[in-house]
C-alpha positions in Angstrom: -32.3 0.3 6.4 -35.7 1.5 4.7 -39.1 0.8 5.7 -39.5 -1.3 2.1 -36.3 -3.5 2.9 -37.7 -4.0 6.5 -41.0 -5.8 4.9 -39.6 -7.2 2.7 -37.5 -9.6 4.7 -40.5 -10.3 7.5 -42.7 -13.1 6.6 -46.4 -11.9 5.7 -48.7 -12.6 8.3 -51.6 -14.1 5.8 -49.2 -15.9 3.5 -47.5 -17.8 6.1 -50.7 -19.2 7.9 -51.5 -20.4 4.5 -50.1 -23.8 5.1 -52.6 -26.0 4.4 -53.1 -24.2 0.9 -49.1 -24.6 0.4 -49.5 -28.9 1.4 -52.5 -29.1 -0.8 -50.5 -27.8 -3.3 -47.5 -30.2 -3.2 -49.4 -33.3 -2.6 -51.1 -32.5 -6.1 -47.5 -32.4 -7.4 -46.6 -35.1 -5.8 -46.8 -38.5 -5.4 -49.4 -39.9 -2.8 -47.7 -39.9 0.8 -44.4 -38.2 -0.1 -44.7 -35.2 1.3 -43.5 -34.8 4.8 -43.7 -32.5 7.6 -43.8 -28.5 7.3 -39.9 -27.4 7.3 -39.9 -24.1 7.7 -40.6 -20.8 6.1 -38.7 -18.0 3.7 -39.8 -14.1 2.8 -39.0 -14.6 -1.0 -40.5 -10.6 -1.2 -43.2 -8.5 -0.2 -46.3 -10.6 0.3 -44.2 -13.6 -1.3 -43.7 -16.5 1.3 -42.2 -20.1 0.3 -43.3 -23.1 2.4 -41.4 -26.0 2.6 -42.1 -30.0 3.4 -39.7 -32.7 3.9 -39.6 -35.0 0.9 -40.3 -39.0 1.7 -40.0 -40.2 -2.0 -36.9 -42.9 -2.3 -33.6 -41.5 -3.8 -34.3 -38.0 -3.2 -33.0 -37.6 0.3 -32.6 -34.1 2.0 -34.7 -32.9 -1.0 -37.8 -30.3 0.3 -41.1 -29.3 -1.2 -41.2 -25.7 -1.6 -44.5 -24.4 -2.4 -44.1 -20.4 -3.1 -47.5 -18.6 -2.3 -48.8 -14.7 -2.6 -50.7 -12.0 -2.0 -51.6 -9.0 -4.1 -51.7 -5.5 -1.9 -54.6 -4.7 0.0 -55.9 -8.2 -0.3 -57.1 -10.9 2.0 -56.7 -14.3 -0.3 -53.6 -16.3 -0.3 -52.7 -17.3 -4.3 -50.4 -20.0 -4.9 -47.8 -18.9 -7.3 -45.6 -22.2 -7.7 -44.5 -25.8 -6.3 -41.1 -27.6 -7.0 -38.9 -30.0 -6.1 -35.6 -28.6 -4.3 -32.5 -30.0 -3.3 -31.1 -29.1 0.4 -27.8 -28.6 1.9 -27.7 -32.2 2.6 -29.8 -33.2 -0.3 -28.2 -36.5 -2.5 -27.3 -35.2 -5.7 -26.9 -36.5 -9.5 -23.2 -35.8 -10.4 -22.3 -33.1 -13.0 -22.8 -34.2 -16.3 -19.8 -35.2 -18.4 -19.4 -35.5 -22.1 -18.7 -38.9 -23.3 -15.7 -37.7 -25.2 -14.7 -36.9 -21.7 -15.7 -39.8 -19.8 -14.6 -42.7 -22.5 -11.5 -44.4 -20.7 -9.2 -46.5 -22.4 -10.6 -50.6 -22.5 -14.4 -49.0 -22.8 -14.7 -49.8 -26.4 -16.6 -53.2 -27.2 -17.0 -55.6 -30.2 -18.9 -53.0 -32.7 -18.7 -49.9 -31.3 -17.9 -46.9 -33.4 -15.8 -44.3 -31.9 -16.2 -40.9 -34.1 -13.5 -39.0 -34.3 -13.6 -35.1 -34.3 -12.3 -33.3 -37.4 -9.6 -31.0 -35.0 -8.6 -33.6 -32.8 -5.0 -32.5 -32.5 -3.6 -36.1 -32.4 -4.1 -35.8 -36.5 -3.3 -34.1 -39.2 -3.7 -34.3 -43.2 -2.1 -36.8 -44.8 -1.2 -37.5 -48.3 -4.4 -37.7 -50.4 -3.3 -36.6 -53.7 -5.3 -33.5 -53.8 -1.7 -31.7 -53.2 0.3 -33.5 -56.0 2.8 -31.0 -57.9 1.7 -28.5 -60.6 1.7 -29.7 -64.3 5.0 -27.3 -64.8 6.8 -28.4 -62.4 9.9 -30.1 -63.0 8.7 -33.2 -60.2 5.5 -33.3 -62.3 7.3 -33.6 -65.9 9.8 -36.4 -64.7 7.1 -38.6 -63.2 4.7 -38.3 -66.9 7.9 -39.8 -68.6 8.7 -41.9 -66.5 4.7 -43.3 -66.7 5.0 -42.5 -70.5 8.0 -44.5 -71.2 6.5 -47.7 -68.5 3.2 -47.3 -70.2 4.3 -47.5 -74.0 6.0 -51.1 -73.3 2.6 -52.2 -71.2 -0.3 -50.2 -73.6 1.4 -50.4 -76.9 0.9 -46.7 -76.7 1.4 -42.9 -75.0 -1.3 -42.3 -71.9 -2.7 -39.8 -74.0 -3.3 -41.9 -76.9 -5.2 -44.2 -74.5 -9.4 -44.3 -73.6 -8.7 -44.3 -70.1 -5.3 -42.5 -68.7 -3.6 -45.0 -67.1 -3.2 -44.2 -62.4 -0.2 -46.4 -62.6 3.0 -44.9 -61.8 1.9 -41.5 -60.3 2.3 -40.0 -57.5 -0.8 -41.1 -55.4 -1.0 -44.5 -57.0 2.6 -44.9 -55.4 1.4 -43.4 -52.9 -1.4 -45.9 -51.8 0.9 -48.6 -52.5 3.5 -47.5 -49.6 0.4 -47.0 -47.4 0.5 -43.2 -47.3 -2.6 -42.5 -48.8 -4.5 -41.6 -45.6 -7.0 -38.3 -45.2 -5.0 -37.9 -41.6 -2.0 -38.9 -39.9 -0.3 -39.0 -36.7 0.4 -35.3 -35.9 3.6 -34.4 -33.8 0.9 -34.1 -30.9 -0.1 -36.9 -31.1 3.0 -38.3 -31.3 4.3 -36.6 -28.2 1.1 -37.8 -26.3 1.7 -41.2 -27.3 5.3 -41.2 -26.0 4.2 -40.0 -22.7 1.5 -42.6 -22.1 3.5 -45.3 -23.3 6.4 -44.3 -20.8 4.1 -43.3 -18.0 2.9 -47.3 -18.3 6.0 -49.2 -18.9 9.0 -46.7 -18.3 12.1 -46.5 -15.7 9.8 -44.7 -13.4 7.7 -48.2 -12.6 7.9 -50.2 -9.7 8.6 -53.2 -11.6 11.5 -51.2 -13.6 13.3 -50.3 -10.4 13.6 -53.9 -9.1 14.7 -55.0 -12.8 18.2 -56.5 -12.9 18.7 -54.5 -16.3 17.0 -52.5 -18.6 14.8 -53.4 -22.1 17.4 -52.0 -24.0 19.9 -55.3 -23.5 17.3 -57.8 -23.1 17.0 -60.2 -26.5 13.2 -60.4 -26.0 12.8 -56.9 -27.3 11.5 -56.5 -30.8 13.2 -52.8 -32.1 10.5 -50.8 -33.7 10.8 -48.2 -37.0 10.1 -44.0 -37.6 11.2 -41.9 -34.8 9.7 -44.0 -31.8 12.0 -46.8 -32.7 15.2 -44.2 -30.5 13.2 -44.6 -27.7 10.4 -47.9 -27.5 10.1 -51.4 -28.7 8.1 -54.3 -28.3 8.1 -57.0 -25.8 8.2 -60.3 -26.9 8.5 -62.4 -23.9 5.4 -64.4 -22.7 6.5 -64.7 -19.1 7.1 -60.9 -18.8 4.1 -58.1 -18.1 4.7 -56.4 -20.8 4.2 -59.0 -23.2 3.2 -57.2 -26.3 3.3 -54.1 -25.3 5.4 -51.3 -26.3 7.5 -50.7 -23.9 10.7 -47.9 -22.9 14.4 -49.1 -23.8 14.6 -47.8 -20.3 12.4 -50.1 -19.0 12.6 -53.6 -17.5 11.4 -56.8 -15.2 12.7 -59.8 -14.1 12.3 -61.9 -17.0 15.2 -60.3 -18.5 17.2 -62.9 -21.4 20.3 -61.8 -19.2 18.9 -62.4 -15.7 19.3 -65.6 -14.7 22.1 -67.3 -16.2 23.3 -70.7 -15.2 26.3 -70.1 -12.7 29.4 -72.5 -13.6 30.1 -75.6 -11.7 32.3 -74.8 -8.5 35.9 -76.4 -8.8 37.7 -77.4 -6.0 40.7 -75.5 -4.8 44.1 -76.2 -6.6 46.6 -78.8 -3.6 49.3 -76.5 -2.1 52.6 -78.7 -1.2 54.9 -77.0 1.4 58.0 -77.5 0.2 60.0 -75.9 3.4 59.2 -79.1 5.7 60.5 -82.6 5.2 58.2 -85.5 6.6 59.9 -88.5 7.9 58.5 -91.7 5.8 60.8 -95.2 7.4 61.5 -98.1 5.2 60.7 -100.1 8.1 57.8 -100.3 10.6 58.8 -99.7 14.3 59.2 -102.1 16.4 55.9 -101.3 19.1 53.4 -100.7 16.0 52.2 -104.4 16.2 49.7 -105.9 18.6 51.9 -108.4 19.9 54.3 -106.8 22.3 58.3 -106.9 21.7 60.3 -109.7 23.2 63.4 -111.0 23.4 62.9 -114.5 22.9 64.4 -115.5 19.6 62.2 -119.0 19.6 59.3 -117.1 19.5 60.5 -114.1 17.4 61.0 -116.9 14.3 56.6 -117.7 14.3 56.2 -114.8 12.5 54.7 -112.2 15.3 56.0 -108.8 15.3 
């Protein structure tokens, strides 16, 4: 180790007695009575010593004062070089700054706020705008101006070309915005993708609430079928009693308010008489003679009053 590296890492004499220069220093930074008690002491180089106070301003604790003083070579007065604000190891900290494109969640968005979208987001991608309609000789081009042509002539009393203004009716991007598909952007295969996840991720056959279901979405009446390509896999709950009321949710998918669930069980009806025809029972024509509550006698006088 050289003589150089040996200094440099031992504290100079004259720049670490210079602590009432170094608390001067930080309380003219500072706010009155926020500076604290002398923490300690670190050889930032050669004749380049950092003090450090304890910090008692609210919010910033384990946060330090470190007033860096020096001295040129050969000389006897202590220079202060600069004073900050530091954080410690156990200092409270701000957390690391997040773009809002990051940090927007989905429910954040209020009555008039504007959420910009970025031109390569990769949920979108062109739509039809017109600008790529087919080229004048092409044979998609030619049957579409007769077609407008021979519309036109019945409507205009006359060819499009004959006409002031050229009539938009009947080509490609007036047909176009009238189905809707005039958009700068569409859904992209992405975004299609991303979609499907988060839509099955929230109401799929993995859920809690789909595991206890008695069936799934896909046999239930309350499910509204949806069009395009999500229409294999999602639809729409319609039942007001369900969670998913109104949410798209996976054929897969389903919860206790099923339309199949609960259906009324049929009254129970009793058990059809079984007759055993292998044993005769003995039926009298006449009652016996003890099954009265006047005993038997032998006494024909009394016999004739009627008592059996």
């Amino acid at each position: 180790m050289s003589a150089a590296t040996t200094r440099s890492r031992t504290p100079d004499r004259l720049c670490t007695e210079a602590v009432d220069l170094a608390r001067a220093a930080a309380e003219e930074a500072a706010a009155p009575g926020v500076v604290g008690e002398h923490a300690g002491v670190v050889s930032e180089g050669d004749r380049v010593v950092t003090h450090f106070f304890e910090c008692k301003e609210f919010g910033y604790r384990g946060w330090r004062w470190a007033v860096t003083v020096a001295r040129a070579s050969r000389a006897k007065v202590v220079t202060l070089d600069e004073t900050v604000l530091l954080p410690g190891d156990d200092a409270l900290l701000a957390p690391e700054w997040v773009p809002w494109s990051e940090r927007l969640r989905p429910g954040d968005m209020g009555p008039g706020d504007l959420l910009p979208t970025e031109a390569d987001d990769l949920r979108l991608e062109p739509g039809y705008t017109g600008e790529d309609e087919p080229l004048p000789n092409s044979a998609v081009s030619e049957e579409m101006a007769e077609l407008v042509e021979a519309e036109d002539a019945e409507v205009a009393g006359g060819a499009p070309a004959k006409l002031p203004i050229p009539p938009t009716r009947g080509s490609i991007a007036a047909v176009a915005e009238e189905l809707g598909m005039r958009r700068a952007r569409v859904l992209s295969r992405y975004g299609l993708h991303i979609a499907a996840d988060r839509w099955e991720e929230a109401f799929g056959p993995k859920t809690p609430m789909a595991q206890a279901a008695p069936a799934a979405c896909v046999s239930c009446g309350f499910l509204n079928r949806i069009g395009g390509s999500l229409g294999q896999a999602f639809g729409v709950c319609t039942n007001e009693f369900s969670p998913a009321d109104g949410r798209v949710v996976s054929l897969a998918y389903g919860c206790g308010g099923h339309s199949e669930a609960a259906v009324m069980p049929k009254p129970p009806r009793p058990a059809e008489p079984v007759i055993d025809e292998t044993k005769v029972d003995p039926f009298p024509l006449r009652p016996s003679p003890d099954s009265g509550s006047v005993p038997e006698t032998t006494d024909e006088s009394s016999a004739e009053l009627g008592h059996s």
